[in-house]
N, C-alpha and C positions, 0 to 999 in steps of 0.2 A: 208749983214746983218747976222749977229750972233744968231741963235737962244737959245735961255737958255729952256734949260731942267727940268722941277724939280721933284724932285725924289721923286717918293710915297714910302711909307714908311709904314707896317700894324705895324697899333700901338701893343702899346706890352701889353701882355698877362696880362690880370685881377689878381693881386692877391691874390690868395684864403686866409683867416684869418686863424690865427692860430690855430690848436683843442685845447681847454680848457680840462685841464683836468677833469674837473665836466660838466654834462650833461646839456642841456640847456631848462630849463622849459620853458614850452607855456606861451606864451603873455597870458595876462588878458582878450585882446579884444576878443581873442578867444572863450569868455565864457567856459573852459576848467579848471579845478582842477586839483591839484598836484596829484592825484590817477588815471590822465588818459593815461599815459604813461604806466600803466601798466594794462588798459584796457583789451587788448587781453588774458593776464595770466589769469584775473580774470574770464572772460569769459568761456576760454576754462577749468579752474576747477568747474565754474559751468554746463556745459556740464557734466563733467564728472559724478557730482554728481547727476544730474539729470541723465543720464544713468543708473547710479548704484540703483536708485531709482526705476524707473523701471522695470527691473532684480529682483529686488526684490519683487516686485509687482505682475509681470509674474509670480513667483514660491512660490504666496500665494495661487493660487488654486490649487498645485500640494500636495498632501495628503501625510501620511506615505504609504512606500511600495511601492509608483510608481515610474516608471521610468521617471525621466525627457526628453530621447530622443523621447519619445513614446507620450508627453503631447504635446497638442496643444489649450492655453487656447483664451477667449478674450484678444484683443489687448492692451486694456487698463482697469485697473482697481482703482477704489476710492474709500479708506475706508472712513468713516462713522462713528459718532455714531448711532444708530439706537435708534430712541422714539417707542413710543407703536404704534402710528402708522403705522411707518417705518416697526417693526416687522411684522405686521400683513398682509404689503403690500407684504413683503419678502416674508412668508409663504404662502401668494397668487398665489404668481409669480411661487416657487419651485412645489406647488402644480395643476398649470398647465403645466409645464415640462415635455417630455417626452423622453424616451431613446430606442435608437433602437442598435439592437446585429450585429457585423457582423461577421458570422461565419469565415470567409476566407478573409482574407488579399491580394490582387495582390501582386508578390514579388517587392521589390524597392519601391512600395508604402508607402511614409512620410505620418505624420499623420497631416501635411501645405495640402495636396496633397488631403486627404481628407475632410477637411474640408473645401476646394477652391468649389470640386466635391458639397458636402452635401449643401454647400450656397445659390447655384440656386432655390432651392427647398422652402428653410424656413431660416428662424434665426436659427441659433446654436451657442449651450452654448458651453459646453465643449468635448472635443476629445480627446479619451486615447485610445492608440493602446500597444496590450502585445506584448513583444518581444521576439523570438524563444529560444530555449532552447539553456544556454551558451554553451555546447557539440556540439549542431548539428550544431552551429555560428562556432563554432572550426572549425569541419570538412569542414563543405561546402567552408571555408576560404581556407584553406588547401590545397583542390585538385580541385577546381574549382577557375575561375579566379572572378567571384562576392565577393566584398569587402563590398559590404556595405547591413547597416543594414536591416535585414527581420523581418517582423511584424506578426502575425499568426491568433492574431482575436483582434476584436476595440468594444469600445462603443461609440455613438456619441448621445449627448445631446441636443433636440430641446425647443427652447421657448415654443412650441404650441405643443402638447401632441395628437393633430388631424394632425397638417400636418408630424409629426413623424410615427403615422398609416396609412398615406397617403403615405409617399414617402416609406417604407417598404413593401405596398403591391403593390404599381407600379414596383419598382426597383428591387423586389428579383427575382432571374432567369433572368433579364435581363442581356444583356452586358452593359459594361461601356459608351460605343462610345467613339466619339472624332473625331480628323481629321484620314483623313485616313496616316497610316505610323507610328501613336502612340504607345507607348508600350504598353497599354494596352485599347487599343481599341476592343479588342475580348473578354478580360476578361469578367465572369460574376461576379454579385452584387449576394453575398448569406445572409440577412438579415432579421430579424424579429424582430416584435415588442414585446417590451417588460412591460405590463401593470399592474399599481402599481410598479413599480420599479424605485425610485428616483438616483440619483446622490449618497446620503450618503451611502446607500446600497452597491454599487462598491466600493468606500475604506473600508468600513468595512472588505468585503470581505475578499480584496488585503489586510488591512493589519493583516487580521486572516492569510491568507495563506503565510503572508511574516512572522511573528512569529512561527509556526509549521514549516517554512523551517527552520528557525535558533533555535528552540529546537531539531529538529532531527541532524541539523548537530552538536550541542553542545553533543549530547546523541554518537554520533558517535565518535568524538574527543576525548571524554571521555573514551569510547572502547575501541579505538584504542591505547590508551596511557596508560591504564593500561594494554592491550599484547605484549605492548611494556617493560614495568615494570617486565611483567613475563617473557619476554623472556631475558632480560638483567640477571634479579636473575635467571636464569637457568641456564646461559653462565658462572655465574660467581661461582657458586655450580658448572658446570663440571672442571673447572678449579683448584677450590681448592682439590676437588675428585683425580685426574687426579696428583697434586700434594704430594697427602698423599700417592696415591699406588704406587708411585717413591719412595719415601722412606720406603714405607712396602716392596718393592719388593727389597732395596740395603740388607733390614734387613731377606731376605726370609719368610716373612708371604703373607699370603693369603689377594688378594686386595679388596679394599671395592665397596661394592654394593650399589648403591646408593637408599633412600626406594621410594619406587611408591605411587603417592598418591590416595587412592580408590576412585574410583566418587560415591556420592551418589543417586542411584537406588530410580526413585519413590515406595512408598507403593502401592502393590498389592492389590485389593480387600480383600481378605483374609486377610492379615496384620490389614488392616484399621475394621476389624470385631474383629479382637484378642484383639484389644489395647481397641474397645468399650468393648467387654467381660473383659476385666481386671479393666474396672471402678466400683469402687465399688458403689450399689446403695444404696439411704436410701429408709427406709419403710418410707410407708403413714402414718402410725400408727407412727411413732417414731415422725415425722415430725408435726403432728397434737399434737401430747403432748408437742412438743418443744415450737409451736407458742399459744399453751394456758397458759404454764408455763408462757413463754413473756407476757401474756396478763393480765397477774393474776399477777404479777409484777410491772407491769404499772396500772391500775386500780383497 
């Protein structure tokens, strides 16, 4: 007998439809709109804007004058219009507030770092740490391998006005703690409380003292730019000088002297007596007939 064979054979290959050149909207049944293909876009731009909103938000309780590296506000914040009552609640709330000093900042210590630390204790409002003076950031940059930023003294803002007296007389002179092996686990807390003294008081401050830095450095720029002014109109007087006695001197005359200008000397005691001696005075008697003649005039 003959056996027959028959030959498997894998069927052939499915083939794929053509790409349309135009994209192919969602079925109907999908319960899906023509706007949801571009879901994800829409999405990820409202993230954004929500981010941006935030950021912005963060750095409405950053005042004139402060530094923003130095701020450490709440996390989130909702404006408001405020009614009379709201007011009255607000000026409640600021008016149990209290604020504690820290004389000494740990170095490398962030002003997150502090506010993590001061949480345990109480609610905290807000956290401003001053930053070391931009010269001695220079140096310390410089010639030591520490990069980042140093803080030198903070305020830190408590809801409760008693537990801000509270953790200021527990914590000053203490150490930090922590686990052991931390960087500043040795450090001490040098801090005091600071009573009547609200939140708006510190920007005022900062930004009195952030105005007097930039009147003085404008009063200085100013200075410096007209001794710069004299010293160019001096340079440029030796020069034209320097040129005239080249040619006084191809003509044989005597070269020119340039004139010196005298400083003016304050007045001596004695000057300042000469000059009252030289005012002339009136009599009482002249004086008294002048304001009667006046009077007898008018009346």
């Amino acid at each position: 007998m003959v056996r027959t064979t028959k030959s498997t054979r894998a069927p052939p290959p499915a083939q794929r439809p053509a790409a349309s050149s135009s994209k192919e909207l969602p079925s109907p049944s999908c319960g899906s709109n023509d706007s949801e293909p571009f879901s994800s876009e829409n999405e990820s731009a409202n993230d954004a804007n929500v981010d941006v909103g935030q950021e912005g938000t963060d750095n409405d309780d950053l005042d004139e004058g402060m530094d923003l590296e130095g701020f450490a506000g709440p996390s989130s914040k909702v404006v408001k219009p405020l009614t009379p009552e709201g007011l009255a609640a607000f000026n409640a709330e600021i008016a149990r507030t209290g604020v504690v000093y820290i004389s000494r900042i740990p170095p490398g210590m962030r002003p997150e770092k502090v506010r993590h630390l001061m949480s345990q204790y109480g609610e905290v409002g807000r956290v401003y740490l001053q930053k070391e003076d931009p010269k001695t950031t220079y140096l310390r940059r410089k010639y030591t391998t520490d990069k980042k930023p140093h803080f030198i003294e903070g305020w830190i803002e408590f809801k409760d006005k008693k537990v801000a007296r509270t953790v200021a007389t527990m914590l000053n002179a203490q150490p930090i703690g922590g686990k052991k092996g931390t960087r500043w686990r040795d450090d001490v807390w040098t801090m005091t409380y600071l009573p009547k003294f609200k939140w708006n008081m510190l920007t005022e401050q900062i930004a009195h003292e952030a105005a007097a830095r930039t009147a003085k450095l404008r009063v200085e720029i100013t200075q410096s730019r007209s001794e710069q002014n004299e010293y160019l109109r001096n340079v440029e007087l030796a020069r034209i000088v320097n040129k005239r006695n080249e040619k006084r001197k191809e003509k044989g005359l005597e070269p020119l002297q340039p004139k010196e200008k005298r400083e003016k000397r304050p007045l001596a005691d004695d000057d300042k007596r000469e000059k009252q001696k030289k005012r002339p005075r009136v009599d009482d008697d002249a004086r008294n007939a002048q304001l009667q003649d006046v009077l007898g005039s008018i009346f």
